[in-house]
Legacy VTK file of the C-alpha trace (Angstrom):
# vtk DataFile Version 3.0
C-alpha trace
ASCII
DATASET POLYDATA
POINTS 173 float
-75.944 39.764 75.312
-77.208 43.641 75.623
-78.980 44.518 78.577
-82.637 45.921 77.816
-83.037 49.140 77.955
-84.989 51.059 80.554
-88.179 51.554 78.151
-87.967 47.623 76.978
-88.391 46.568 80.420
-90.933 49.052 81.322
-93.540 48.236 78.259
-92.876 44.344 78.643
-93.253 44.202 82.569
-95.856 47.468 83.725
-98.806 45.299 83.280
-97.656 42.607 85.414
-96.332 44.830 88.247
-99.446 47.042 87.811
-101.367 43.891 88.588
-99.541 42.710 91.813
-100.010 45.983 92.874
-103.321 46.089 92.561
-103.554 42.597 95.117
-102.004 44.409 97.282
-103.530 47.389 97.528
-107.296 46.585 95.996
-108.020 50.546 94.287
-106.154 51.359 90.871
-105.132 55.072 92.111
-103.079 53.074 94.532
-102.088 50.739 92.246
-100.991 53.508 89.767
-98.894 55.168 92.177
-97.143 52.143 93.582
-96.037 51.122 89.967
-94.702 54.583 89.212
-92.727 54.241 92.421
-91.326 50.389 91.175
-90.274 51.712 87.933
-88.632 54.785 89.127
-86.946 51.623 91.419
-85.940 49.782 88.153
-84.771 52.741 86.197
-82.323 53.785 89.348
-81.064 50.406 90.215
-81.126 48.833 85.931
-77.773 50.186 85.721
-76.834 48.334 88.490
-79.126 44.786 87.858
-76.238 41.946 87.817
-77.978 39.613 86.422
-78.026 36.847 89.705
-81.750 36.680 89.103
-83.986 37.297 86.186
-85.286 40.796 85.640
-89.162 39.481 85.790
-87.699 38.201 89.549
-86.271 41.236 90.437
-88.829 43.307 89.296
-91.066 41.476 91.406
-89.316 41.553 94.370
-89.442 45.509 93.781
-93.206 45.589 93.731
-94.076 43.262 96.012
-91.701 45.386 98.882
-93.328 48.410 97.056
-96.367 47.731 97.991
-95.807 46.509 101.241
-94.464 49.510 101.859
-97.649 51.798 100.677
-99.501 49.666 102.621
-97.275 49.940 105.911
-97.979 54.100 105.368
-101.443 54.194 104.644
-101.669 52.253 108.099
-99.335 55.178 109.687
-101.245 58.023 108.028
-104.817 56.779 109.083
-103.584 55.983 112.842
-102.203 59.311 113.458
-104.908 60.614 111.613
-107.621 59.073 113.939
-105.051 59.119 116.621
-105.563 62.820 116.673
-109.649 62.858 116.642
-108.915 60.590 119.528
-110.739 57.651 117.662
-107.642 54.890 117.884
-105.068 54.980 119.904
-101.312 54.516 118.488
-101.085 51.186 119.429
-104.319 50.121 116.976
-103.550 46.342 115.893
-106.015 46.473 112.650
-106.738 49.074 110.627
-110.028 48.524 108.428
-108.083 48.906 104.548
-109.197 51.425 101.866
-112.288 50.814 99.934
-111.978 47.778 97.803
-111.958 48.481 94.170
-110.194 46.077 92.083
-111.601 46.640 88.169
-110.983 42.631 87.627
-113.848 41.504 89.771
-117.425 41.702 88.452
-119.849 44.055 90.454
-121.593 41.429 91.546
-119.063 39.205 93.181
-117.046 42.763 94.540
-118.561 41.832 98.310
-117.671 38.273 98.405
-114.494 39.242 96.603
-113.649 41.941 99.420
-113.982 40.013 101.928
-112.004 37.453 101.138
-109.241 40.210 100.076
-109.928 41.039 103.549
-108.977 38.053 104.963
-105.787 37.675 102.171
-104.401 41.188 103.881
-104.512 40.098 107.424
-102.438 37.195 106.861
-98.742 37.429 107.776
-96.880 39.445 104.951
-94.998 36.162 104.092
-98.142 33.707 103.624
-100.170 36.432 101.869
-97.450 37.328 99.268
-96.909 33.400 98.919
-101.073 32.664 98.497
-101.304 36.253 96.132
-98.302 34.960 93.715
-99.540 31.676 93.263
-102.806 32.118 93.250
-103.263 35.705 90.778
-100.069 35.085 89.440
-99.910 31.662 88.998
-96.260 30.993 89.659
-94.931 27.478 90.645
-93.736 27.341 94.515
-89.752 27.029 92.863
-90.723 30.481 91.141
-92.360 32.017 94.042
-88.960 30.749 96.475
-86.735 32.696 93.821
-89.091 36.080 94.503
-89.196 35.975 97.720
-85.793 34.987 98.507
-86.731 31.668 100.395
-86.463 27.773 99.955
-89.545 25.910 98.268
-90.078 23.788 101.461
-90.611 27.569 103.192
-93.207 28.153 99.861
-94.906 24.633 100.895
-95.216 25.589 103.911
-96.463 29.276 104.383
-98.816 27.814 101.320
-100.131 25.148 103.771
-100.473 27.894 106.907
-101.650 30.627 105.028
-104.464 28.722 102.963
-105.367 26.650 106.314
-106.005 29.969 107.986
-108.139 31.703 105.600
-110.310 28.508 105.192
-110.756 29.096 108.930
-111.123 32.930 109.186
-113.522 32.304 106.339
-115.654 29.388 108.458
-116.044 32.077 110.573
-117.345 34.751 108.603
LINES 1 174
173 0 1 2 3 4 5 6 7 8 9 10 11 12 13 14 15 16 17 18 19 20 21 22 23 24 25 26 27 28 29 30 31 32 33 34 35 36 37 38 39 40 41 42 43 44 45 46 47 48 49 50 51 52 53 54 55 56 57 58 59 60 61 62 63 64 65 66 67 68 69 70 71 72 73 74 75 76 77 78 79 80 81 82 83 84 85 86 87 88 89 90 91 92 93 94 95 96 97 98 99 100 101 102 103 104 105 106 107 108 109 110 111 112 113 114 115 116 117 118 119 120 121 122 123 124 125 126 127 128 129 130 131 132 133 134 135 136 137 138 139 140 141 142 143 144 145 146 147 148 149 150 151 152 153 154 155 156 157 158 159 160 161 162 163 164 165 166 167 168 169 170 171 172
């Protein structure tokens, strides 16, 4: 069987990786910029895909680290930024995240949405990738092990941890 080429995989996945991005990062320039960065991933490493997963795996995998990345230097950039106006110091735990603006959530429910995005993103990176694919992506916890490169008892359980502690960050709220 061929392998697809670079623009076959591009138009048949950018959607999807577009919109993991976006529950990840919550504001489409973001978005936009961490799928340019995935597919300039794929198209480097294509030539090199062996096959061990499927693409759609792979490619998620991509994005998901992607992201986690953006997000990991947004966090750098604003604490040296208000590390130098002497508003944080270096060692800030929590960072308050970029205005939310996802365009798939009405207007009206964008506050109630936001915060509970803001709860999602100060889960452990684990437990919120597990709750984000099967909850906006709607993957199976056997499809969500393959992604993230872990058995479906660990899905179960960072499933089971992760929802149990937003149900009680939101109780709190």
């Amino acid at each position: 069987m061929q392998s697809p080429t670079f623009n076959e995989v591009y138009d048949h996945h950018v959607r999807m990786v577009y919109n993991l991005c976006m529950n990840y990062l919550y504001n489409p320039q973001d978005a936009e910029e961490a799928t340019q960065d995935v597919f300039m991933k794929v198209h480097e490493g294509l030539s090199k895909f062996r096959g061990e997963a499927a693409i759609r795996t792979w490619i998620y995998r991509v994005a998901i680290n992607t992201s986690l990345d953006h997000i990991k230097a947004r966090k750098r950039k604003k604490r040296s930024l208000l590390g130098m106006l002497g508003l944080v110091d270096d060692h800030a735990e929590r960072l308050p995240g970029s205005e939310f603006d996802h365009p798939g959530v009405a207007l009206e429910n964008r506050e109630a949405t936001a915060k509970v995005f803001e709860h999602i993103d100060r889960l452990p990176a684990q437990q919120r990738t597990a709750l984000l694919l099967k909850a906006t992506e709607g993957m199976g916890q056997m499809e969500i092990a393959e992604v993230m490169g872990v058995t479906v008892k660990s899905v179960e359980a960072l499933l089971a941890r992760g929802k149990q502690k937003l149900k009680q960050d939101l109780a709190k709220d």
